[in-house]
C-alpha positions in Angstrom: 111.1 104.6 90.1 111.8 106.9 92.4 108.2 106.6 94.5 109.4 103.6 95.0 112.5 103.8 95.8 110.4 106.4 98.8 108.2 103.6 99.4 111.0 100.8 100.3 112.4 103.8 102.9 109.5 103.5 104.7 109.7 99.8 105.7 112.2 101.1 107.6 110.7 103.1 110.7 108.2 102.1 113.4 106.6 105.5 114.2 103.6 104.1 115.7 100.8 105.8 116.2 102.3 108.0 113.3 102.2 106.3 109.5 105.4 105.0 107.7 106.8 107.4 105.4 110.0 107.5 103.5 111.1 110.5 101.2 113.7 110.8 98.6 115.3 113.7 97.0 116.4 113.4 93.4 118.2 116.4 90.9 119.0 116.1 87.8 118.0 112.4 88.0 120.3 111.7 90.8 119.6 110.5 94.0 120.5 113.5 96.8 119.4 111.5 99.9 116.6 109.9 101.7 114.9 109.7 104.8 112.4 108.0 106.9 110.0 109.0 109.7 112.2 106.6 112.4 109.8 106.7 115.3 107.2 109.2 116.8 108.4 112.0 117.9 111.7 111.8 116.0 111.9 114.3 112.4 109.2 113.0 109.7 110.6 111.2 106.5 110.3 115.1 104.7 112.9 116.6 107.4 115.5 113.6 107.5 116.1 113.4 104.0 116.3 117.4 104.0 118.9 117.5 107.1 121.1 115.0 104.9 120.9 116.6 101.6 121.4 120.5 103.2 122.1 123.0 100.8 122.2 120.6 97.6 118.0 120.4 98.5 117.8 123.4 97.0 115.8 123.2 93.5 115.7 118.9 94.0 112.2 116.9 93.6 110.6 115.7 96.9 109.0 111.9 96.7 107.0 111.4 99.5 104.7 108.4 100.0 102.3 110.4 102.5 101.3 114.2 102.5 103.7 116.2 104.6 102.4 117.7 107.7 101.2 121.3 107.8 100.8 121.7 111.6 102.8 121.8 115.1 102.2 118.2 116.9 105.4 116.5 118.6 107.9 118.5 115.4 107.1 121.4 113.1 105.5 121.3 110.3 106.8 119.6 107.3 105.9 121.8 104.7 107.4 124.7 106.1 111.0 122.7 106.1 110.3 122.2 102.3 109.7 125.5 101.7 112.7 127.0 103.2 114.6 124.3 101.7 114.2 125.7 98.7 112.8 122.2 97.0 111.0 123.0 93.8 108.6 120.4 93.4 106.8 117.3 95.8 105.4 114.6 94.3 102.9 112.7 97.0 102.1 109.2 97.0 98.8 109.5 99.6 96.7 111.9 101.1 96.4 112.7 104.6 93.1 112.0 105.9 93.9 113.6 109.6 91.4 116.5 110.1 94.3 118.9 111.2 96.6 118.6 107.6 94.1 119.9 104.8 96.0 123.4 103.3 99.7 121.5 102.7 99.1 121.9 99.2 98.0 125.4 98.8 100.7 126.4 101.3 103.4 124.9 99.1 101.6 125.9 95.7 101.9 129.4 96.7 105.2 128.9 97.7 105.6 128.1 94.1 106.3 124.7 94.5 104.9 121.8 92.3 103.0 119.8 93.7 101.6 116.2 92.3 99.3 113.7 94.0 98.8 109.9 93.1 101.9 109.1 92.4 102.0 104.5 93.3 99.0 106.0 95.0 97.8 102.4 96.0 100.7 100.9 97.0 101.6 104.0 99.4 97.6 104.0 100.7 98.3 100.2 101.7 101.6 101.1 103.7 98.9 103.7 105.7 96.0 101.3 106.1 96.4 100.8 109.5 96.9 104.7 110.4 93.8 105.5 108.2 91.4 103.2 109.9 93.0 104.6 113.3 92.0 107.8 112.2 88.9 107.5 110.4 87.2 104.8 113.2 89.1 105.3 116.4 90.1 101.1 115.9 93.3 99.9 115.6 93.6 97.0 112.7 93.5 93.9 114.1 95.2 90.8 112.7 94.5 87.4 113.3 97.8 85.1 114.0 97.8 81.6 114.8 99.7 78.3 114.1 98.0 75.3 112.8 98.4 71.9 111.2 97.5 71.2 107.7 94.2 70.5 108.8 93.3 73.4 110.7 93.9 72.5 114.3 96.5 74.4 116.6 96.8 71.9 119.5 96.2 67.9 120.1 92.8 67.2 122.1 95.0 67.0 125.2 96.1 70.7 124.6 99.3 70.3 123.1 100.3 72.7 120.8 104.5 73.3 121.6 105.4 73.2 119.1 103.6 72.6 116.2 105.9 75.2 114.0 109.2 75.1 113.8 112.1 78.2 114.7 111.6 80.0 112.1 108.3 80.4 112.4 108.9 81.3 115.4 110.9 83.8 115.2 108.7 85.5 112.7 105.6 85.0 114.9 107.8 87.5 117.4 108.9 90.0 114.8 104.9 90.3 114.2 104.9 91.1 117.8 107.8 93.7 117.5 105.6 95.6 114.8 102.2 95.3 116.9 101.4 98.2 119.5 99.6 95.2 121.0 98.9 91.6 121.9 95.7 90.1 122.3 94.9 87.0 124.3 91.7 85.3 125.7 92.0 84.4 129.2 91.5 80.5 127.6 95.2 80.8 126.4 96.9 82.6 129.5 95.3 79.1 131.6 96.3 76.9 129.1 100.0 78.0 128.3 100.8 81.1 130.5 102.3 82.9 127.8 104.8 85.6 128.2 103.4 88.2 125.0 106.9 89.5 124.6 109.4 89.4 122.3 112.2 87.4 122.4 113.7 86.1 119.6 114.2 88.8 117.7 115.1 92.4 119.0 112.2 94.8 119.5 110.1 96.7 121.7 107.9 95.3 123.9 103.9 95.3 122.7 101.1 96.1 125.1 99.4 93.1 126.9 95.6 92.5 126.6 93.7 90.0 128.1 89.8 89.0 127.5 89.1 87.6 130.6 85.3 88.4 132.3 85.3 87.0 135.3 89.1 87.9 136.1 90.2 84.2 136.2 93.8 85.4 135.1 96.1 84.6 138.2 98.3 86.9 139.6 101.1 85.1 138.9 100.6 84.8 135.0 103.7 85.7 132.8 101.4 88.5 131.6 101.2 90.1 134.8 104.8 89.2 136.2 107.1 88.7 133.1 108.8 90.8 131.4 107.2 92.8 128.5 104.7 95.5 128.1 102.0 97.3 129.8 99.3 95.1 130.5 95.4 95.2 130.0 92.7 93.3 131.2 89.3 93.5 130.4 86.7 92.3 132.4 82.5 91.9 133.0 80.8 94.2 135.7 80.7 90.7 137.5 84.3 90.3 137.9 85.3 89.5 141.4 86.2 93.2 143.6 88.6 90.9 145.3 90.1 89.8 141.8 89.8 93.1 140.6 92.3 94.5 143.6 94.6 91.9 143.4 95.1 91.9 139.9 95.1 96.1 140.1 98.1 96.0 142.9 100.0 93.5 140.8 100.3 96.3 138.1 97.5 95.2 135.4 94.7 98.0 134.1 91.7 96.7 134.6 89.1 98.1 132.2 85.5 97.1 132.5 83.2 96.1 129.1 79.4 95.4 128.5 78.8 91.7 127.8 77.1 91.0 124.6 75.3 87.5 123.8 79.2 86.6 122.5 81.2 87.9 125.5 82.9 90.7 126.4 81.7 94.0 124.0 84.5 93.3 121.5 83.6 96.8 119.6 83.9 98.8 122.5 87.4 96.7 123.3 88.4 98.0 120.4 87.7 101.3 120.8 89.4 101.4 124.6 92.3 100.3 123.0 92.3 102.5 120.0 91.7 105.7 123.0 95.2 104.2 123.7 96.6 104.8 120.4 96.8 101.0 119.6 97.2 101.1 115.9 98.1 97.6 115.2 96.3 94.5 117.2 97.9 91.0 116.9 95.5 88.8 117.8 97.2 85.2 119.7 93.8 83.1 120.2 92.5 81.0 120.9 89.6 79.5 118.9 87.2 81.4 120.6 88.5 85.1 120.5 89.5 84.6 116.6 86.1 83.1 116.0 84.5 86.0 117.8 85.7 88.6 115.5 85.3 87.0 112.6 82.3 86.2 113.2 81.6 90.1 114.0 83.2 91.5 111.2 86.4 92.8 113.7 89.7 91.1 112.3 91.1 93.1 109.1 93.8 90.5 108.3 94.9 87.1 109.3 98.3 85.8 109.4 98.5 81.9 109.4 101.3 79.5 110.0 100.9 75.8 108.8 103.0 73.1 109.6 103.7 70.0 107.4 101.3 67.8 110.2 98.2 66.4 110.0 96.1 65.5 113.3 93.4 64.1 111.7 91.1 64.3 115.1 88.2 66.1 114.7 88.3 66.5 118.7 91.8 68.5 118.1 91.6 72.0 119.1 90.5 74.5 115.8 91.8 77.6 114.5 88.8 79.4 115.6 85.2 78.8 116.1 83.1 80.9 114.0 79.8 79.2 113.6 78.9 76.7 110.7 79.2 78.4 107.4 76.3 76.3 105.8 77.9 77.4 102.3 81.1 77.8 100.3 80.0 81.2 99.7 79.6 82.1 103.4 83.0 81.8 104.3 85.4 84.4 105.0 88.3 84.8 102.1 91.4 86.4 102.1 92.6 88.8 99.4 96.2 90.2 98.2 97.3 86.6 99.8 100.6 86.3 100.1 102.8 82.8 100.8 106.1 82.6 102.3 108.3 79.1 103.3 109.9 79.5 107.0 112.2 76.3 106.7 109.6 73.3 106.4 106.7 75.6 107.5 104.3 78.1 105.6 103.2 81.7 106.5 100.2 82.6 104.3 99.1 86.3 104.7 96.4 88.0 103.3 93.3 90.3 104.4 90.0 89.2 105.0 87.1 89.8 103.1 83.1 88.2 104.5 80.8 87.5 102.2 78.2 90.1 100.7 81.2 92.5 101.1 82.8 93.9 97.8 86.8 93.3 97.1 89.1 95.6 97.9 
């Protein structure tokens, strides 16, 4: 009960690069107050809940969905607020997996605190997933997004595609936005409909930019380099233009250079630039090509997919992504812990993706 009452508290914040956490304190099987880790830099989910409780901490249970810290980073460490709280036991949902934290638990064991571990152990490791591979890889989890027809295609053979959801869709699609530390384009989309990557119908910061775009065909003048919004990144070929690579430089993008594979643009080491950058969470915009390209390389960790109620029934209509043929049912990419959602006459189905030959998760 109370685990997850921790676990719902951590919805809350947006502490990237840091993890979601929420914490509750309970005595005598009362609620004493709450907290959650609001954004980095701010007190962890430990130390809010503590500040609000004060002096009634003292002898209260700690839920916590996520080890508390046991070193000096942007705010003290966490265990040594519990301690001189007085709090008499923690119970943990996950384990820190950050090199710097092992030693919270002997340090608040010989406090003389309790201290259990596993507690909704699963559900708290999900709400992490993203920190953990950021941590354990250097690569920021990358969901797939896109908007599509019933039969797969996200714009007429003329390139029409606005809009094939309706508003609220919409507005969802840029709340996905507001939660990604990044937005990731192919050059393909910034030609065809200049997006703006920002968020606007919803309130929200502002993601980071990033382009796929070799030969620095983006124009100057794209909303991604002039609008409003976040930082932005291109990534480009060794053959880019020098004259592009100015121009685009002086309008304000960073320009970062990548290997060319036999696919494009090194899409690993992408990943890893933009993990150095603490990107946690990648939203992947299109088009066919740059979803296709990580699937087909094993990249993408999750997919997000809206479907309208249409059918184009053109087999010339633009697809959701080129992958390659999957010459059997069993070669296709699935996706696990799906989850369906109506947004008015639209659907959102969400789930993460599993390729064949690789065990469920």
């Amino acid at each position: 009960r109370w685990m997850r009452a921790a676990l719902r508290e951590a919805c809350h914040g947006d502490p990237s690069p840091n993890p979601h956490v929420g914490a509750v304190l309970v005595k005598a099987g009362k609620l004493v107050a709450k907290g959650y880790h609001r954004r980095a830099g701010d007190a962890h989910a430990e130390v809010a809940a503590l500040k609000r409780a004060g002096k009634r901490a003292r002898g209260a249970t700690l839920y916590v969905t996520f080890e508390p810290c046991n070193h000096f980073g942007r705010t003290p460490p966490c265990t040594d607020a519990i301690i001189a709280a007085g709090v008499e036991r923690v119970v943990v949902g996950a384990r820190d997996m950050a090199p710097h934290v092992p030693g919270a638990e002997r340090k608040l064991r010989r406090a003389g605190i309790e201290v259990t571990y596993g507690v909704c152990e699963a559900e708290a490791e999900a709400l992490v997933r993203d920190f953990a591979k950021h941590i354990r890889r250097g690569l920021p989890e990358v969901t797939l997004k896109s908007a599509a027809t019933l039969d797969g295609h996200t714009a007429s053979r003329t390139g029409e595609s606005k809009w094939i959801t309706g508003e609220a869709a919409r507005g969802e699609a840029h709340r996905m936005r507001a939660y990604a530390d990044a937005v990731l384009v192919g050059v393909g989309t910034v030609l065809a409909d200049n997006p703006h990557l920002n968020v606007r119908l919803v309130k929200g910061r502002a993601p980071v930019r990033v382009v796929l775009d070799s030969e620095l065909r983006t124009p100057v003048t794209a909303n991604v380099v002039t609008g409003k919004g976040g930082h932005t990144i291109v990534f480009h070929a060794s053959s880019a233009p020098p004259g592009k690579r100015r121009a685009l430089g002086r309008a304000g993008a960073e320009l970062v250079e990548v290997a060319r594979t036999s696919g494009g643009l090194d899409l690993k080491r992408v990943l890893r630039e933009l993990g150095k950058r603490d990107i946690v969470r990648l939203l992947v915009e299109g088009g066919a090509a740059v979803h296709g390209s990580l699937l087909r390389e094993r990249l993408a960790d999750r997919a997000a997919l809206f479907y309208a109620p249409k059918l184009l029934g053109d087999p010339a209509a633009y697809p959701l992504a080129n992958a390659g043929p999957a010459p059997h049912l069993r070669s296709a990419v699935a996706l696990n812990d799906v989850t369906v959602r109506h947004l008015g006459e639209d659907l959102l189905v969400e789930g993460r993706l599993r390729y064949a030959g690789a065990r469920a998760k």
